[in-house]
C-alpha positions as CSV (number, residue, x, y, z in Angstrom):
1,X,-38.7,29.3,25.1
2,X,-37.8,29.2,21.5
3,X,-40.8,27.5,18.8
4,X,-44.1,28.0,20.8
5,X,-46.7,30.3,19.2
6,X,-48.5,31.8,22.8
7,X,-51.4,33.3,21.3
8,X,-52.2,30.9,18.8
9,X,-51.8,27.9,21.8
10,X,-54.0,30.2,23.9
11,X,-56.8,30.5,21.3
12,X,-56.4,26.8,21.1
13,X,-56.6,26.6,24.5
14,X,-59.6,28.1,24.8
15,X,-61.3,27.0,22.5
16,X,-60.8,23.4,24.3
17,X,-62.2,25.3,27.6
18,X,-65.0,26.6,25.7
19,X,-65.9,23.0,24.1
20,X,-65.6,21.1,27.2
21,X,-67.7,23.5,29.1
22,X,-70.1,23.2,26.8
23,X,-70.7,19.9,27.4
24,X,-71.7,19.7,31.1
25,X,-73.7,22.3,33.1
26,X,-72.8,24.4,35.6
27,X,-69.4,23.4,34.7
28,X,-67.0,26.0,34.2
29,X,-65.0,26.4,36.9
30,X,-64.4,22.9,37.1
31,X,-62.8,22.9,33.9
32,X,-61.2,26.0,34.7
33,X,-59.5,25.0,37.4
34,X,-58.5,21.3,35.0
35,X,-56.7,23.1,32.4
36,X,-54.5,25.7,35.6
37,X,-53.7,22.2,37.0
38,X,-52.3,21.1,33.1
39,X,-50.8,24.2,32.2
40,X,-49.0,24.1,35.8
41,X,-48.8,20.4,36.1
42,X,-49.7,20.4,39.6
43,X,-52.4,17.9,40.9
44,X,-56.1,18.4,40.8
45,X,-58.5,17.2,43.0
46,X,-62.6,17.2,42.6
47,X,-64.6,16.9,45.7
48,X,-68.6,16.1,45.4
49,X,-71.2,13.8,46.2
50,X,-71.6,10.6,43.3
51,X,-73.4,11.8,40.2
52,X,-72.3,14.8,39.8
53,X,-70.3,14.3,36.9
54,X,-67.0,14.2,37.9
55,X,-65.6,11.1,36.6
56,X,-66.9,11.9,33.1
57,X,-65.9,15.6,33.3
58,X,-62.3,13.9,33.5
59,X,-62.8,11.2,30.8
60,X,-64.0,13.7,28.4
61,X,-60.7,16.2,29.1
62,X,-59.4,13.0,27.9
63,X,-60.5,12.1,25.3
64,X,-60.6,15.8,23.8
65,X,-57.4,16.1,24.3
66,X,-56.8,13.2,22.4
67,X,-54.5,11.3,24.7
68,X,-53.6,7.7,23.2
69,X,-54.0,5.3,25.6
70,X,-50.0,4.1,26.1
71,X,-50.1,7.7,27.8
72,X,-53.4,7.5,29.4
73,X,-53.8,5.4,32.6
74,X,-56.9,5.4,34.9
75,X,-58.2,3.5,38.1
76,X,-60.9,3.3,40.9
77,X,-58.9,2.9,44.3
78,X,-60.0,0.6,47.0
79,X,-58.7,-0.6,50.5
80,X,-58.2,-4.1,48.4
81,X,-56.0,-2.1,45.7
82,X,-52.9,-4.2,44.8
83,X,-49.9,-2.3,43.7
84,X,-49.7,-4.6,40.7
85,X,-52.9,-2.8,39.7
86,X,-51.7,0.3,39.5
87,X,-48.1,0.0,39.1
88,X,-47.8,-3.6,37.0
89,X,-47.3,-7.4,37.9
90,X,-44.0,-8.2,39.2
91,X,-41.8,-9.8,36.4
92,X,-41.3,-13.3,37.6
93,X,-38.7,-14.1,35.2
94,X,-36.3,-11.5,36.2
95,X,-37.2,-12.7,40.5
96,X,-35.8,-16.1,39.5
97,X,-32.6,-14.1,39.0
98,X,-33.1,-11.5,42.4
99,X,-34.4,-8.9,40.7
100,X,-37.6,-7.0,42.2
101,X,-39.1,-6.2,38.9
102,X,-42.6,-4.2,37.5
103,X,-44.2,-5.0,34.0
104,X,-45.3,-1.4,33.7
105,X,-46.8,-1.3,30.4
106,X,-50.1,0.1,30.6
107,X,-50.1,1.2,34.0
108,X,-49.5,5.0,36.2
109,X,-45.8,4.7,35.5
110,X,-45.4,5.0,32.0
111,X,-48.5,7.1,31.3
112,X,-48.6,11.5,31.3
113,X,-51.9,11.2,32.0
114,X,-53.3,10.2,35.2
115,X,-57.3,9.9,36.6
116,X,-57.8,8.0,39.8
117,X,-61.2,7.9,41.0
118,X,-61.7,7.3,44.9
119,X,-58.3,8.1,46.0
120,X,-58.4,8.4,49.2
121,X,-59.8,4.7,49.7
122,X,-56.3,3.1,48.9
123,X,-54.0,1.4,51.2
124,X,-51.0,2.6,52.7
125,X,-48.8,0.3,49.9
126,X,-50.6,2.7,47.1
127,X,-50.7,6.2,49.3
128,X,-47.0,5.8,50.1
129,X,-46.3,4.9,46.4
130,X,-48.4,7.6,44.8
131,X,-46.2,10.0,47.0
132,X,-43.1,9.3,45.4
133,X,-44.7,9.8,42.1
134,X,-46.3,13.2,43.4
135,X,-43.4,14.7,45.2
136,X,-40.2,13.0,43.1
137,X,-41.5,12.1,39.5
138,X,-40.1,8.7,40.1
139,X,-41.1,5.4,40.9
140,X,-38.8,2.3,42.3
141,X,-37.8,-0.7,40.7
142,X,-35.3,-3.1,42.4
143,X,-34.7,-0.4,44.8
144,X,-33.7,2.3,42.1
145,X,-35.8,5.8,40.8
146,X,-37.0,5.6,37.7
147,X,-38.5,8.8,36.1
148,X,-42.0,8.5,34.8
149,X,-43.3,11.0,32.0
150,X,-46.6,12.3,34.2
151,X,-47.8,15.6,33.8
152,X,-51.4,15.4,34.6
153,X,-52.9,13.8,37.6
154,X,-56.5,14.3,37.8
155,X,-58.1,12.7,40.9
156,X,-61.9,12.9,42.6
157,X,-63.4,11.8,45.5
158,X,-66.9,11.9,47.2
159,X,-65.8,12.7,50.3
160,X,-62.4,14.0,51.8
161,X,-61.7,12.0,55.2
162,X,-60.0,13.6,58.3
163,X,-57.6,11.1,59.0
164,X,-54.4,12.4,60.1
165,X,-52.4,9.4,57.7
166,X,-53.7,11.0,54.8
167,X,-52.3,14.3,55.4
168,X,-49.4,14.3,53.3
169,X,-51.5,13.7,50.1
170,X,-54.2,15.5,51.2
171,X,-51.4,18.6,50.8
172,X,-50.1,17.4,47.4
173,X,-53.5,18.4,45.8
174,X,-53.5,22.0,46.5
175,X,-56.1,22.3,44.1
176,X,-59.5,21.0,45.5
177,X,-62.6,22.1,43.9
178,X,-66.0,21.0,45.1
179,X,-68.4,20.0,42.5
180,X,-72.0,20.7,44.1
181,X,-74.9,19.4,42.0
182,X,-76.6,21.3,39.8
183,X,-79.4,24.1,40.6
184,X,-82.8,23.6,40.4
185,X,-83.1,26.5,37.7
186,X,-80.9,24.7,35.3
187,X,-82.4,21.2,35.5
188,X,-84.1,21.6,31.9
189,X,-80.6,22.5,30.6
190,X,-79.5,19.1,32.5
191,X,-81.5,17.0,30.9
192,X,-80.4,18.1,27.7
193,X,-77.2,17.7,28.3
194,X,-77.4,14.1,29.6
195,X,-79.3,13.0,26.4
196,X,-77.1,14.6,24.5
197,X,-74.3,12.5,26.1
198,X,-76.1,9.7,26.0
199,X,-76.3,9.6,22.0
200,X,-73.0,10.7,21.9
201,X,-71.7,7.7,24.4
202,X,-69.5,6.0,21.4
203,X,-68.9,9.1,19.5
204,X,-64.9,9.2,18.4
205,X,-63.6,12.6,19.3
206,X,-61.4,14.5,17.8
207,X,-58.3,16.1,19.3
208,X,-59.1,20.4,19.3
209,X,-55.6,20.6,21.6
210,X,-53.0,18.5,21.8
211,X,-51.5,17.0,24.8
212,X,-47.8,18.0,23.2
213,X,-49.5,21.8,22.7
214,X,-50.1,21.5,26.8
215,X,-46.2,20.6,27.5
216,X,-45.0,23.1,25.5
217,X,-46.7,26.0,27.2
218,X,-45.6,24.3,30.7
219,X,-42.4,24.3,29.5
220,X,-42.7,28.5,28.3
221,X,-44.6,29.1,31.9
222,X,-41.8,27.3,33.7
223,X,-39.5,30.1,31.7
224,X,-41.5,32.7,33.0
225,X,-40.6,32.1,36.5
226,X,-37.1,32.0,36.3
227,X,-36.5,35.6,36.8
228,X,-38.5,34.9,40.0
229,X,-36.2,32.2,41.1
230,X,-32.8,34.0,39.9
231,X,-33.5,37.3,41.5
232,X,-36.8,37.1,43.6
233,X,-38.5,40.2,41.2
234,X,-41.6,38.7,39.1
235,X,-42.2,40.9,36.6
236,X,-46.0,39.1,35.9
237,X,-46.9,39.6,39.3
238,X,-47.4,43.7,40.5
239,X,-46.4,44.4,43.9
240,X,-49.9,45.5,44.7
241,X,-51.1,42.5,44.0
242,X,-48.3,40.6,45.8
243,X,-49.3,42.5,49.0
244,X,-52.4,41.3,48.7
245,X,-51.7,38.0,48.3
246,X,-49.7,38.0,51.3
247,X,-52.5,39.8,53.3
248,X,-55.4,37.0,52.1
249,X,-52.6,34.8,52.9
250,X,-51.8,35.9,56.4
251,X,-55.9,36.0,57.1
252,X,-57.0,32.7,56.0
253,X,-54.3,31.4,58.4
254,X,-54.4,33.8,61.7
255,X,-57.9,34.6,61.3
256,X,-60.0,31.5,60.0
257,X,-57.2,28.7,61.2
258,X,-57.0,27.3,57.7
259,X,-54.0,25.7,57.2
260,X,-51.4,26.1,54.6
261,X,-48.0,24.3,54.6
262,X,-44.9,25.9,53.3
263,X,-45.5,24.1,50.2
264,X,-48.8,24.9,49.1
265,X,-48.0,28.9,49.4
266,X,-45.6,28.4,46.8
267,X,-47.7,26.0,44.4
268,X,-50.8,28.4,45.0
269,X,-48.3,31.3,43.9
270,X,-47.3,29.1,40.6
271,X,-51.3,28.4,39.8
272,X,-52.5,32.0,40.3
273,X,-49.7,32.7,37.7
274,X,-51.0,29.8,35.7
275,X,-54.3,31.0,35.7
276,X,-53.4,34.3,34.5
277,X,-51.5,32.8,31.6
278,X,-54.6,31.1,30.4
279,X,-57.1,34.0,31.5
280,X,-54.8,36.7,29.7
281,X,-51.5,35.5,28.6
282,X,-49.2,36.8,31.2
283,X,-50.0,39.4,34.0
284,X,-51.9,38.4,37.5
285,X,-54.7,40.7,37.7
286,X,-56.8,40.9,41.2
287,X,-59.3,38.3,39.8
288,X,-56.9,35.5,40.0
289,X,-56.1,36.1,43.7
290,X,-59.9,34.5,43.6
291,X,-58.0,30.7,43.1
292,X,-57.8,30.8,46.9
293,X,-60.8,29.7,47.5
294,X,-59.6,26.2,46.9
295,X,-56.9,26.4,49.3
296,X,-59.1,24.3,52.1
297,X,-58.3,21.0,53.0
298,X,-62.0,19.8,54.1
299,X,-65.1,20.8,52.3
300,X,-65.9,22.7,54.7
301,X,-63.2,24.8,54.8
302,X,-63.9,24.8,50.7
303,X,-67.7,26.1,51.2
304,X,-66.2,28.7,53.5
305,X,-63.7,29.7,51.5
306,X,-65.7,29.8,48.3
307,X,-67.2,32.7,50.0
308,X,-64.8,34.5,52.4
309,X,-62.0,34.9,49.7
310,X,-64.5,37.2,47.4
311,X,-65.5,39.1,50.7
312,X,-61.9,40.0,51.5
313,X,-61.2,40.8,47.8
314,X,-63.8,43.4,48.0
């Protein structure tokens, strides 16, 4: 892709990682695993109990990043959650004439942006929608797709139910990262962090990335996989490596019965090639294979994984 500067976005990059991590303890792979999601613009989920920072983890990518708010949009989901809330009030004007109508200004389908807190607690109206968004990039009004501009959707929740309706969103974040609380041997670093934060509570921050810096090197990665898609070689992922993929692969499935759908191989094949743009600008080294480990769908299967996928990559 013609007009990006790689290593000078990288720096940038992570310097962002480096600020934002420096803000919240215990942190890093959290954030991490936020800027693979941007760079790949594939959806991220944060699992974890309440207070452990996740909201404000998000909020501060946010504002960091120095999104405006016309491309910001965020929301707690409930059961109660009206798609008007989330997608806009219907335009009564336009019904008097037939027309099934959303005011979307301000809501998920005009923002790039996206945080929803608690969403797995929405109604099947919201779930059904939010797939759309997720799996076409569009959204209906009066019965036709309209694009809509997202490239980040950042979600959390404190728990991940096993109910077999949620399924399909459950597998469109293939990215789920449990955010334990922080250990006993950091608490004095906690502390300092939270007041910190709290003085800091109406600070205005100013953009170190910007959002249109994080498009562009989507747009350069997405380059780097054509060969991949034109003639199946990937010239940033060894062979070696490949196999190995395949084998981890092959054993979280036969041997541990985690599940994997056809779709989630291939976006967990896109993120470890995400992650080694950011990590090193190009090549997957054996260290990335280590994004596996949140390739579970329950945290269970997360707490397991967090530690079988280093075994196996020993």
């Amino acid at each position: 892709m013609q007009g990006i500067n790689l290593n000078e976005v990288l720096n940038r990059l992570r310097n962002f990682e480096t600020i934002l991590s420096s803000q919240f303890v215990g942190r890093e792979k959290e954030v991490e695993a936020i800027l693979i999601s941007a760079i790949a613009q594939e959806p991220l989920l944060l699992v974890g109990p309440p207070g452990t920072g996740k909201s404000q983890l998000i909020v501060r990518f946010r504002q960091l990043l120095g999104v405006m708010d016309s491309e910001y949009f965020e929301y707690m989901l409930t059961k109660f959650t009206e798609p008007s809330e989330i997608l806009g009030p219907l335009d009564l004007r336009r019904m008097k004439s037939g027309e099934y109508h959303r005011k979307t200004a301000g809501k998920l389908p005009e923002a790039k942006v996206v945080f929803l807190d608690e969403v797995f607690k929405s109604n099947s109206a919201i779930l059904n929608t939010l797939l759309t968004i997720l799996n076409e990039r569009k959204f209906y009004q009066d019965g036709h797709p309209v694009s809509v501009p997202l490239k980040i959707l950042l979600a959390a929740t404190n728990e991940i139910p096993a109910v077999s309706d949620l399924e399909a969103l459950k597998d469109r974040f293939v990215l789920k990262v449990l955010v334990e609380r922080v250990s006993q041997d950091r608490w004095e670093e906690l502390l300092q962090a939270g007041f910190r934060q709290d003085r800091s509570t109406a600070q205005v921050y100013n953009s170190v990335l910007d959002l249109s810096e994080l498009e562009s090197l989507h747009e350069y990665f997405m380059e780097t996989l054509k060969e991949l898609a034109e003639t199946g070689n990937d010239p940033y992922f060894p062979a070696g490596l490949y196999q190995e993929f395949k084998r981890l692969i092959r054993s979280m499935m036969q041997d541990y019965s985690v599940e994997l759908s056809d779709r989630k191989l291939i976006k967990f094949y896109k993120l470890i090639r995400a992650r080694a743009l950011l990590r090193r600008g190009g090549g997957v080294e054996r260290e990335d294979l280590k994004l596996l480990c949140y390739a579970g769908n329950l945290p269970e299967e997360l707490e397991f994984l967090k530690v079988k996928i280093p075994e196996l990559l020993d």
